[in-house]
C-alpha positions in Angstrom: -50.9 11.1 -4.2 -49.3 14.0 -2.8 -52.1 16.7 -2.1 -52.6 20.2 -3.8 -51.0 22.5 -2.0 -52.6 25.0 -4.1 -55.8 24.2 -2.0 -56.5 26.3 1.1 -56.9 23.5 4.2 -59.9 23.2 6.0 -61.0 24.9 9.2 -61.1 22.7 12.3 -64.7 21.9 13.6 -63.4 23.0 17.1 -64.6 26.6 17.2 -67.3 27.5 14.3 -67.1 31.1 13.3 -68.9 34.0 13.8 -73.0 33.7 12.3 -74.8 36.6 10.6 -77.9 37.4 12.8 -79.2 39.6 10.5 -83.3 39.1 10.6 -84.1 40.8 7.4 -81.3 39.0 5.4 -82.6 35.5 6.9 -86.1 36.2 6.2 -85.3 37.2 2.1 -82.1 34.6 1.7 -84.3 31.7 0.8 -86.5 33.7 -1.7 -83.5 35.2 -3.7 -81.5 32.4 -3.7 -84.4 30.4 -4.9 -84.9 32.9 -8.3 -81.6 32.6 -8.5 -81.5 28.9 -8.4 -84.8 28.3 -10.5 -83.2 30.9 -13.1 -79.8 28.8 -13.3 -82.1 25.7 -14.1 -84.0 27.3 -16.6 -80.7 29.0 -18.1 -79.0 24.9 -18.0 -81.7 22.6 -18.8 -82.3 23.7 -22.4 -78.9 23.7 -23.2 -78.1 19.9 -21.5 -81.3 18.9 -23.5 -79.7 19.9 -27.1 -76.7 18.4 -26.7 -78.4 15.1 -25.4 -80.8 15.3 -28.5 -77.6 15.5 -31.1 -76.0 12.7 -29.0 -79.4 10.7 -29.5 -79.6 11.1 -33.3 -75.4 11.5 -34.3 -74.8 8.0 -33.3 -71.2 8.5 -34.5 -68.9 7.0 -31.7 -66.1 9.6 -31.4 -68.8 12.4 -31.7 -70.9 10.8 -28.8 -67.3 11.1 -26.7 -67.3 15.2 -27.4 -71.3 15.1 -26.7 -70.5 13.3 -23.3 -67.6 15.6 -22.9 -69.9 18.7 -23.0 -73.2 17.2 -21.0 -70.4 16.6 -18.2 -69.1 20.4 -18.4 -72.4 21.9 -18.3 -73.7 19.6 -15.3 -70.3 21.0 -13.4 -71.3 24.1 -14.4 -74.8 24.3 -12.8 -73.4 22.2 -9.9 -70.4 25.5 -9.4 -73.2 27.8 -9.3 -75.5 26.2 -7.3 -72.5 25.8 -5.1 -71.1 29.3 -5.4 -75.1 30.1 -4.0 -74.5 28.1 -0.7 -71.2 29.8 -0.1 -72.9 33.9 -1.0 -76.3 33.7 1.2 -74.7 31.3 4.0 -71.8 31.2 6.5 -72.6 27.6 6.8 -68.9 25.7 7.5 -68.1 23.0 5.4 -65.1 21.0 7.1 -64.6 18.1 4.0 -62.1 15.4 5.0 -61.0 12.4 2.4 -60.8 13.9 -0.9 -57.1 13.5 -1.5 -56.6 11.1 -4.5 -60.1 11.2 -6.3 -59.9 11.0 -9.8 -62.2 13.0 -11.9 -62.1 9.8 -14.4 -62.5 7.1 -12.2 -65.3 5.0 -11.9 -67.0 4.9 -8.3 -69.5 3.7 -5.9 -70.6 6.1 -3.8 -72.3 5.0 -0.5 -73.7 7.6 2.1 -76.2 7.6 4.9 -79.2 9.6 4.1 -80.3 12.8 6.8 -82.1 14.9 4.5 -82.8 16.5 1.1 -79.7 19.0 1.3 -77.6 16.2 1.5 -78.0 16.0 -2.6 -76.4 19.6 -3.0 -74.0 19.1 -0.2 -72.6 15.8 -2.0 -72.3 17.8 -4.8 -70.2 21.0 -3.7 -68.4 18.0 -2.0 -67.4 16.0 -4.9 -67.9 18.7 -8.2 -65.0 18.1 -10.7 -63.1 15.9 -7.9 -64.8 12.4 -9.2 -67.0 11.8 -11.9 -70.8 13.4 -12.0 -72.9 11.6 -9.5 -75.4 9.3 -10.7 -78.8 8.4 -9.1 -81.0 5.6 -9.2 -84.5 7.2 -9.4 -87.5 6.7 -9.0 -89.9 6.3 -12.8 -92.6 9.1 -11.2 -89.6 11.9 -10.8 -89.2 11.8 -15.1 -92.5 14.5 -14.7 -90.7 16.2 -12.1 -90.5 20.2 -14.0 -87.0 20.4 -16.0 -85.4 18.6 -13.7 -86.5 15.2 -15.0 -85.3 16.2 -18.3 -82.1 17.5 -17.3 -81.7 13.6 -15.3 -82.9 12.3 -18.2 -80.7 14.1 -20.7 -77.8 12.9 -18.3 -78.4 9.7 -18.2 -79.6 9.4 -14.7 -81.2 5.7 -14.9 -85.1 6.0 -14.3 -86.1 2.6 -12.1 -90.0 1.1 -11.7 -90.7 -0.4 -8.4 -93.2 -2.9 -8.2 -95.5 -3.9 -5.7 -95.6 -7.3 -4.1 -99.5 -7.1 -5.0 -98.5 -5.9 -8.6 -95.8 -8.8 -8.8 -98.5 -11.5 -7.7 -100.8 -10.7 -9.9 -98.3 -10.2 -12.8 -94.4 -12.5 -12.0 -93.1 -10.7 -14.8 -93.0 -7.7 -13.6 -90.3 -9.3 -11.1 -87.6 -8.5 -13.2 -88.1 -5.2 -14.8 -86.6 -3.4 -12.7 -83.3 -5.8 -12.2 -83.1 -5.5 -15.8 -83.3 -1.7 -15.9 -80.3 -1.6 -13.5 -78.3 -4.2 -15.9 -78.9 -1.9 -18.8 -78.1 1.1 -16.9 -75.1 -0.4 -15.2 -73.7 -1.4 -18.7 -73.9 1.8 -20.3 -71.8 3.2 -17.1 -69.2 0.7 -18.3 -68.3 3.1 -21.2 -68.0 6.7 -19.4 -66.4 7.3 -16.4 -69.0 7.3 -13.4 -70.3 7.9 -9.7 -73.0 5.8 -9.0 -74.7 7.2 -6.2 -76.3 5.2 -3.8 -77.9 6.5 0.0 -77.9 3.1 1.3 -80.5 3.0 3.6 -83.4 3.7 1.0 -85.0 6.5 3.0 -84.4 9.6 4.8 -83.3 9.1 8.4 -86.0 10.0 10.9 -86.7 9.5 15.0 -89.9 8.0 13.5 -88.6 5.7 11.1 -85.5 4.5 14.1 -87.7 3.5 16.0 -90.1 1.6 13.8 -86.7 -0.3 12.6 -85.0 -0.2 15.9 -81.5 -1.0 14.3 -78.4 -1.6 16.4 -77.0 1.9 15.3 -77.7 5.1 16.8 -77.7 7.3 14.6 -78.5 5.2 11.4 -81.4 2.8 9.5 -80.2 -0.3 8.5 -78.6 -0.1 5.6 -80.1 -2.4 2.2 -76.9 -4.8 0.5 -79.7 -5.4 -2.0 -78.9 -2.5 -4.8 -75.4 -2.2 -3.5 -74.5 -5.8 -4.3 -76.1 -5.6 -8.0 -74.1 -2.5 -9.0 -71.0 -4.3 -7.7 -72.2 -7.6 -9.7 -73.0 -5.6 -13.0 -70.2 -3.8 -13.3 -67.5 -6.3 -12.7 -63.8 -4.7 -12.4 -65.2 -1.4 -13.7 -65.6 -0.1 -10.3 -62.5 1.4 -9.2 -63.1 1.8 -5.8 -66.0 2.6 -3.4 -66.6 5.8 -1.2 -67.7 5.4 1.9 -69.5 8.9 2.9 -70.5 9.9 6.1 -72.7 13.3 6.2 -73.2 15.2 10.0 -75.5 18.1 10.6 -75.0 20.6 13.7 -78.5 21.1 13.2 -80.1 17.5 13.1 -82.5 17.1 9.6 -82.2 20.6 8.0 -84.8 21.4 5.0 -83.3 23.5 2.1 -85.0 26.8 3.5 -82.8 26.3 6.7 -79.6 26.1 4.2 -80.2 29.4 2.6 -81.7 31.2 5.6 -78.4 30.5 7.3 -79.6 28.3 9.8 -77.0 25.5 9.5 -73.7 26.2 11.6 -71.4 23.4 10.1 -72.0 20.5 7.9 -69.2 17.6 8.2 -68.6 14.9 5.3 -66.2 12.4 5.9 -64.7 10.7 2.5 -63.1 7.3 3.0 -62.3 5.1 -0.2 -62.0 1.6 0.0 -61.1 -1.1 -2.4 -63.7 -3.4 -3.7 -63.4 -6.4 -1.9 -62.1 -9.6 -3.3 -64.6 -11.9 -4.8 -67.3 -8.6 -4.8 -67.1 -8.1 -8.3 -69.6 -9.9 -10.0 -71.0 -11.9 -7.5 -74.4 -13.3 -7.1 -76.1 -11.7 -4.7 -79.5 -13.0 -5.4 -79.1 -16.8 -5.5 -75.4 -17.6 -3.9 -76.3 -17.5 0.0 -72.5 -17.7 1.5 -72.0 -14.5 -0.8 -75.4 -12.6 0.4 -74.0 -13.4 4.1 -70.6 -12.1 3.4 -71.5 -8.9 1.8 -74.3 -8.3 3.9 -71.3 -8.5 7.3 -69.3 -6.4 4.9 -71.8 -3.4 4.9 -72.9 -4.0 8.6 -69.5 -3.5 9.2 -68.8 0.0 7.4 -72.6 1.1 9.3 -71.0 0.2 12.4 -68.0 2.5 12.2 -70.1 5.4 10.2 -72.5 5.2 13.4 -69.3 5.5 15.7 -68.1 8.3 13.7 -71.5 10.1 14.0 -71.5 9.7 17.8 -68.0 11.2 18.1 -69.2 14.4 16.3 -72.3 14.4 18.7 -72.5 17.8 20.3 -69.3 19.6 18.2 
C-alpha cells in the first residue's frame, strides 16, 4: 500500500532536539496533566458505560453494530486526548516505524516486550485509529480498579482468573476456568474487528527479574508461547496478521511522572507485521508436542531479533 503522503515523516533518532529545562514547568507538568487526565476519564467513562448498558439490554443485531460503532469512537476519542496530553506537557520524540498498511478493520495480534507502565499509553498514540482498539487480557482483581474497570468492562476488555497451583490441587476444576474464559472471549472477537494485545513476557522487564531468569537475551525475559498460542488456536483464520512490536526507552524503565515531567528524550517503536504461520491457526498447543516445539522456536526466534534490535538502539 502506497503510504499517506498527507502524513508528515518522522524525525531521525540521530540528533534529538532541543529539551525544555524549565524547573517550575517540570515540577507542575505531572500535577496538571494528571487533573487533566483524571477529568477526561471522568468526562468518558459515563458515556462508554450507557452505550454499553443499551448494547446489553437492545439485543437487536444491527443495533449492537451502531452500539459497537460508537463504544469504538469514544475509546479513540479518550485515547486522542490522552495522546494530544503527551504531545502539550512533553518534548518527548516519538520516531514510529512500521505503520504503513494497518488497517483500522483488521483483526490482529499484537505482541510487544514489556519495559514499563507508559508502554500502555505509548502503544496507544502508536496505533489510535491505525488498527483496531487494543484489547487486554486482564487480570479479575483490576474490575475494582476506580472507572477504569468499568470503562474495560464496558469495552469488552476480557477479565481473566488465575489460579494457584495450591488452589488447583485442592480444587482440578478450577484448571480450566480460565482457558475457557479466553475461548469465550476469543469468540466474541470473532465478530468485531480486533487487537488483541498481548506483552509476551507476562511481566515488566527488570535488572532484578533478568537476572533471576537469566535468559539468552539481553535486553529481554523470556517470552511465554503459552497465551500466544491459544489466541492463535481460538481464533482460527480470523487473525489477519500479527504485529511484532518492539518499544525502546532513552531513559531505561520510565514511570508515568517521568512522561509528563518531560524526562523522557525519545521513545522508539518498531512495527513489523508478519503473517500467521502456516499450520498456527488453530493448533493445539496444549496436547500436540511437535506443535508446542515449533511455535515455541517460532517466538524464540522473533525475541532473538527484537533483542538485536534493542542492542542496536543502545546508546542513540
Amino acid at each position: 500500500m502506497t503510504p499517506d503522503p498527507t502524513r508528515q515523516p518522522l524525525p531521525s533518532p540521530a540528533t534529538p532536539p532541543p529539551r525544555r529545562r524549565n524547573p517550575l514547568l517540570a515540577a507542575i507538568a505531572p500535577w496538571v496533566a494528571a487533573v487533566l487526565l483524571i477529568t477526561s476519564t471522568c468526562l468518558h467513562v459515563p458515556v462508554l458505560l450507557a452505550v454499553a448498558l443499551f448494547k446489553a439490554v437492545l439485543r437487536i443485531p444491527a443495533w449492537r453494530r451502531t452500539f459497537d460503532a460508537w463504544l469504538m469512537a469514544i475509546a479513540e476519542n479518550w485515547i486522542g486526548i490522552n495522546s494530544a496530553m503527551i504531545d502539550r506537557f512533553t518534548s518527548t520524540r516519538f520516531v514510529i516505524e512500521g505503520l504503513e498498511g494497518l488497517r483500522p478493520d483488521g483483526h490482529y495480534l499484537v505482541l510487544a516486550n514489556h519495559r514499563s507502565w507508559v508502554d500502555i499509553p505509548v502503544l496507544q498514540k502508536a496505533f489510535n485509529r491505525r488498527i483496531p482498539l487494543l484489547r487486554f487480557f486482564l487480570k479479575s482483581q483490576l474490575f475494582w480498579v476506580p472507572l477504569l474497570g468499568l470503562a474495560w468492562w464496558a469495552l469488552d476488555f476480557p477479565f481473566m482468573r488465575r489460579y494457584t497451583k495450591s488452589q488447583i490441587a485442592k480444587n482440578p476444576a478450577l484448571a480450566g476456568r480460565d482457558v475457557e474464559a479466553t475461548r469465550r472471549a476469543c469468540a466474541k472477537f470473532l465478530t468485531i474487528p480486533v487487537s488483541v494485545m498481548n506483552f509476551v513476557e507476562g511481566t515488566r522487564f527488570t535488572g532484578a527479574k533478568h537476572a533471576a531468569q537469566q535468559p539468552p537475551y539481553r535486553h529481554l525475559l523470556r517470552p511465554k508461547a503459552g497465551g500466544v498460542a491459544f489466541v492463535l488456536g481460538a481464533m482460527g483464520q480470523a487473525i489477519d496478521a500479527v504485529l511484532d512490536v518492539t518499544i525502546h526507552y532513552d531513559t531505561g524503565t520510565p514511570s508515568f511522572a517521568d512522561l509528563f515531567a518531560d524526562r523522557i528524550g525519545v521513545v522508539r517503536v518498531h512495527v513489523r507485521e508478519l503473517p500467521v504461520p502456516e499450520g498456527f491457526a488453530g493448533g493445539d498447543y496444549e496436547n500436540d508436542r511437535a506443535f508446542r516445539v515449533r511455535f515455541q522456536a517460532w517466538l524464540n526466534g522473533l525475541w532473538q531479533e527484537k533483542d538485536a534490535r534493542l542492542e542496536s538502539w543502545k546508546g542513540e
